[in-house]
Backbone as CSV, one residue per row, in Angstrom:
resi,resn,N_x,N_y,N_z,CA_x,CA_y,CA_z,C_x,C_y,C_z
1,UNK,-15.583,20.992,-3.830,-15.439,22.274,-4.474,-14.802,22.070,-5.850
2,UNK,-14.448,23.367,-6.699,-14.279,22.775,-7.871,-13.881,24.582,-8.586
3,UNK,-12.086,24.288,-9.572,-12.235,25.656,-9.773,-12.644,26.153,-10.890
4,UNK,-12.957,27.485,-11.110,-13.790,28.036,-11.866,-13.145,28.923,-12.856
5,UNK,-13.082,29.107,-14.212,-12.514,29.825,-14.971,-13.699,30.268,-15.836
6,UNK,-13.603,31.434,-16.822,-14.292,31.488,-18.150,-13.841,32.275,-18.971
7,UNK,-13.793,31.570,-20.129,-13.388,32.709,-21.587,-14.774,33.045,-22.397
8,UNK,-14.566,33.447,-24.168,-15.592,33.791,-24.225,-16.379,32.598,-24.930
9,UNK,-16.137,31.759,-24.573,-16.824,30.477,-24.430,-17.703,29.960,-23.714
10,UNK,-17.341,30.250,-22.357,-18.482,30.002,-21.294,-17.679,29.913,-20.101
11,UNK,-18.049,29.434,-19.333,-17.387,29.058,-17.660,-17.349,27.467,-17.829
12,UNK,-15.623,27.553,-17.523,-15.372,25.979,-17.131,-15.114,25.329,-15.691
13,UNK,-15.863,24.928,-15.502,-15.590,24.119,-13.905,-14.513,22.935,-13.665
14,UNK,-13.470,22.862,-13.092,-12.764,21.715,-13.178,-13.259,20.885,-11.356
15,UNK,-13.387,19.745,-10.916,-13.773,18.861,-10.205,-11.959,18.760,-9.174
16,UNK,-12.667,18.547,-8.032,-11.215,18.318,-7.412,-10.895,17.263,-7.405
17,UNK,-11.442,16.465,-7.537,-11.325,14.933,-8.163,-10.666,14.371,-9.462
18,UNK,-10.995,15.733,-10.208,-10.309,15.719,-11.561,-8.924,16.409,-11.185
19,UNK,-8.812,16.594,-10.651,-7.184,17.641,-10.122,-6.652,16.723,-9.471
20,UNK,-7.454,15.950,-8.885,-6.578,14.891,-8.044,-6.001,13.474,-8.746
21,UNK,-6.604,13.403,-9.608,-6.898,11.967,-10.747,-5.465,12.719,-11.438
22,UNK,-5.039,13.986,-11.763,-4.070,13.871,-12.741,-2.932,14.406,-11.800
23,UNK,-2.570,14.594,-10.606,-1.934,14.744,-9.790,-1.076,13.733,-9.434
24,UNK,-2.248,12.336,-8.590,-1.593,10.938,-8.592,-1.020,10.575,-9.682
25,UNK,-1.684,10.376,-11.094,-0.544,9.837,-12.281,0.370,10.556,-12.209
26,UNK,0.175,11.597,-11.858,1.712,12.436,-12.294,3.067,12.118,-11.288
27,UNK,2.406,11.790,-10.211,3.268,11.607,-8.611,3.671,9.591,-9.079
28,UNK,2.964,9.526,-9.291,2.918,7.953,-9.894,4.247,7.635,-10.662
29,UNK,4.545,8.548,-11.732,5.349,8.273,-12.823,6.843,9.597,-12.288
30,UNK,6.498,9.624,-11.558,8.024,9.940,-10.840,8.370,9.164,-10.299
31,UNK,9.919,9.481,-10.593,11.043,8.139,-9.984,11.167,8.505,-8.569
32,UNK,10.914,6.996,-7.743,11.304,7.136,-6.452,9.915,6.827,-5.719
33,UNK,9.152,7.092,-6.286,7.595,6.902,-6.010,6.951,5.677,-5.899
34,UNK,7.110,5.205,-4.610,6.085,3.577,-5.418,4.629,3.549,-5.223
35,UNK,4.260,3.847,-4.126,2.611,4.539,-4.011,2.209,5.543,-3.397
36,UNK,1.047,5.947,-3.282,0.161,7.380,-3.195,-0.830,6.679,-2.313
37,UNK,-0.702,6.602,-0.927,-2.234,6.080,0.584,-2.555,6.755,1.003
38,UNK,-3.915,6.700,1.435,-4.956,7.272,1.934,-4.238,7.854,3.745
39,UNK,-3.776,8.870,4.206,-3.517,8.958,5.415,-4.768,8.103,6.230
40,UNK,-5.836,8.368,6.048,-7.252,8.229,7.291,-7.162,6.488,6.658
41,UNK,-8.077,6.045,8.068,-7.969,4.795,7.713,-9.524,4.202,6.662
42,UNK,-10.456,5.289,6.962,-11.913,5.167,6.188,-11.763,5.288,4.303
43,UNK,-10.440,5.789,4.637,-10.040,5.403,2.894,-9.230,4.566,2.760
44,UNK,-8.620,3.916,2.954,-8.059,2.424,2.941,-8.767,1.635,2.721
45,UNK,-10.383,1.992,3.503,-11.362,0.280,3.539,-12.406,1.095,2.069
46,UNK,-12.673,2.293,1.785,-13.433,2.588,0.607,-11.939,1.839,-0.434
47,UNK,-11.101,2.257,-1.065,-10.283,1.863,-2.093,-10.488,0.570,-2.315
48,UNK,-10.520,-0.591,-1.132,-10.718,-2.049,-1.421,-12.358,-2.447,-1.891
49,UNK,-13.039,-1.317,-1.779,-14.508,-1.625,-2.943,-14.576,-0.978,-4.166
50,UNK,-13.739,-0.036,-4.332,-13.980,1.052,-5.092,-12.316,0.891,-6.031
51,UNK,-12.529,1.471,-7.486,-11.184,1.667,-7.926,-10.749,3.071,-7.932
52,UNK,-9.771,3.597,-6.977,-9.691,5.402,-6.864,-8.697,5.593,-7.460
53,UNK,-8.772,6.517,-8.546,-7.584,7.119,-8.911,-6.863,7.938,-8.347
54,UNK,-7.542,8.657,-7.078,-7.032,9.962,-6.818,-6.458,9.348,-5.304
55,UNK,-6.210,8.192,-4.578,-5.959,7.645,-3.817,-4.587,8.540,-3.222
56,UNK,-4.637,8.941,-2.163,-3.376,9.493,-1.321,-3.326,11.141,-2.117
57,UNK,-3.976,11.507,-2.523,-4.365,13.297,-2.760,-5.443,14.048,-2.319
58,UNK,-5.024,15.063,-1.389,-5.858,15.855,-1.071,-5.864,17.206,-1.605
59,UNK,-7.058,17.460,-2.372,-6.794,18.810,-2.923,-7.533,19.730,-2.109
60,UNK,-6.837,21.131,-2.128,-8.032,22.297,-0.867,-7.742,23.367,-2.318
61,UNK,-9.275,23.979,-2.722,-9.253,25.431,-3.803,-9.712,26.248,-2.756
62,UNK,-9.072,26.967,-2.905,-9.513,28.043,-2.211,-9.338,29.571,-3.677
63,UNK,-10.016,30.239,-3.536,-10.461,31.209,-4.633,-9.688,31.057,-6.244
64,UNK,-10.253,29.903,-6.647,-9.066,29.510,-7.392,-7.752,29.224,-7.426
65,UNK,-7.314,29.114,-6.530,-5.897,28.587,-5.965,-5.999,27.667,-5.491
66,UNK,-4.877,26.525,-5.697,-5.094,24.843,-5.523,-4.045,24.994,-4.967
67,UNK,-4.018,24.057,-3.514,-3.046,23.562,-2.531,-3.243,21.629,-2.447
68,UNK,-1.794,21.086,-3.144,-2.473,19.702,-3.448,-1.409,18.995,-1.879
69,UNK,-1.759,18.272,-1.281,-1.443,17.517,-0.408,-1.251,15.761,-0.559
70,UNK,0.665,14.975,-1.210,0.581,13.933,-1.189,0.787,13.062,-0.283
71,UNK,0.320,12.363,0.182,0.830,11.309,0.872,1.111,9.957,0.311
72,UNK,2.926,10.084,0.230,3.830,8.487,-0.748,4.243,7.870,0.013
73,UNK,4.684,6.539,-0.428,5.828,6.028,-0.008,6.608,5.689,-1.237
74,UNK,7.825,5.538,-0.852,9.047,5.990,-1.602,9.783,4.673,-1.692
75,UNK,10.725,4.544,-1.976,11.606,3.468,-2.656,12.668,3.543,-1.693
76,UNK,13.187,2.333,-1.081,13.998,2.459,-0.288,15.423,2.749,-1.160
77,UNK,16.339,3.803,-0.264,17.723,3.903,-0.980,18.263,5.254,-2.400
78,UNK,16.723,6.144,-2.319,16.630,7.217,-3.090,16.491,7.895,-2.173
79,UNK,17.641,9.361,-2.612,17.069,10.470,-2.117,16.160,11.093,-1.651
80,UNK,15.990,11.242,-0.076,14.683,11.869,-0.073,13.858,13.294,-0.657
81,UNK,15.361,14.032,-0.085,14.862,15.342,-0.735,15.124,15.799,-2.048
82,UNK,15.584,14.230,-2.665,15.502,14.679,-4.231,14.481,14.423,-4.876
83,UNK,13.730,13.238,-4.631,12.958,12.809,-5.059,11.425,13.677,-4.424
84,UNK,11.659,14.337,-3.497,10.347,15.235,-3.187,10.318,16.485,-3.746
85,UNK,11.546,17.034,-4.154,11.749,18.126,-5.124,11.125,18.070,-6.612
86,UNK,11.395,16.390,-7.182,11.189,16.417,-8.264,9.470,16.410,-8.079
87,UNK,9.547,15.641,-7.025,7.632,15.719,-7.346,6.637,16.507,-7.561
88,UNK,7.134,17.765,-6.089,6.668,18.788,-6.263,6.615,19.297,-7.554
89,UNK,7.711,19.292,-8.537,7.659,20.385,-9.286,7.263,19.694,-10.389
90,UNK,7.391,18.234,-11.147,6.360,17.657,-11.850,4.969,17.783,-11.273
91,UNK,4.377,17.618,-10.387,3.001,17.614,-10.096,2.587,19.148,-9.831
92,UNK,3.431,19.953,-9.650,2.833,21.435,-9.780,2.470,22.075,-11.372
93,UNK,3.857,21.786,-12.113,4.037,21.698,-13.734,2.262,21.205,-13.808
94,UNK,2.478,20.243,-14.035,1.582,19.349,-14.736,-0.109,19.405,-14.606
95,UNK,-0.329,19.862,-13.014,-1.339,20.162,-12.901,-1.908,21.944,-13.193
96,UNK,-1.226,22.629,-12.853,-1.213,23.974,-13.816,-1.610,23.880,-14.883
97,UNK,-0.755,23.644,-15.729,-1.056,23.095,-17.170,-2.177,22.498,-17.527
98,UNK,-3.154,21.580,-16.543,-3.918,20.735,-16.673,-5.390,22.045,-16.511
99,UNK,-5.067,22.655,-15.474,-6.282,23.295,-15.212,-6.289,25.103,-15.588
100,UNK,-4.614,25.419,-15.852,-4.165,26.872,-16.094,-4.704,27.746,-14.812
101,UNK,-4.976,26.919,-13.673,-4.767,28.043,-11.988,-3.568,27.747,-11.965
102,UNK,-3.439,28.444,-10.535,-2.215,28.786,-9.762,-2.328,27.411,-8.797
103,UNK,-1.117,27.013,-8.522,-0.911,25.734,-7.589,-0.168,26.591,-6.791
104,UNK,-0.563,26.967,-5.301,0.629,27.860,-4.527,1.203,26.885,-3.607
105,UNK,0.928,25.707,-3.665,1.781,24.256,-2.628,1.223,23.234,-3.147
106,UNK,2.814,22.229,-3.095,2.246,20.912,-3.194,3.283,20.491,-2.021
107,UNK,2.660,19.658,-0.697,3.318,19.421,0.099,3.481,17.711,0.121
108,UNK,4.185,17.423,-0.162,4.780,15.885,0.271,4.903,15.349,1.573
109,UNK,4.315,14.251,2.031,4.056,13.537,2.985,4.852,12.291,3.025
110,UNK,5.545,11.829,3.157,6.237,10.363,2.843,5.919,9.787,4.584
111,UNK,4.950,8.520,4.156,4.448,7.849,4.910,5.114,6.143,5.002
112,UNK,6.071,6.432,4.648,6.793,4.757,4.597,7.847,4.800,3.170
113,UNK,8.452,3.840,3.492,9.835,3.372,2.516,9.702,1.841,2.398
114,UNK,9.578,1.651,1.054,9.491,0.615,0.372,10.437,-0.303,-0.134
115,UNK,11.220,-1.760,0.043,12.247,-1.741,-0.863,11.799,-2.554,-2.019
């Protein structure tokens, strides 16, 4: 799926793939973050043929409203619920901005601790 805006320019379509591609960098370059995995295991074995940017994001639009879903692992010895605060709200920021919808959740998954 993919969300839909238009001015008097035309109708712009954004890709959830493209929502997801600037989501991970964004989850990426927060502190505390060391990677973004695939929960299912059928994306674990696509990533080792493929180069994914959007690796460990699931995006759902629903009527123009984006609900992004990460799954990290984190840095051993940081805050958890600081570092999931900040994410949320850099990767909500950022992707807003990116596409100007509404982000009504970004839910954090922390799937392992890294040291």
């Amino acid at each position: 799926m993919a969300v839909k805006t238009s001015n008097r320019f035309g109708e712009i379509k954004i890709s959830d793939e493209s929502i997801a591609t600037v989501a991970a960098k964004v989850a990426l370059d927060c502190y505390g973050v060391v990677s973004l995995i695939n929960k299912n295991m059928s994306g674990n074995l696509n990533e080792m043929f493929k180069q994914n940017f959007s690796k460990g994001v699931k995006v759902i639009t629903i009527d123009n409203r984006i609900q992004l879903d990460l799954f990290v692992v984190l840095k051993y010895g940081v805050s958890l619920s600081a570092v999931c605060e900040s994410l949320k709200n850099s990767v909500k920021y950022h992707v807003e901005n990116f596409t100007g919808m509404i982000v009504d959740a970004v839910n954090v998954n922390v799937l392992g601790i890294r040291v």
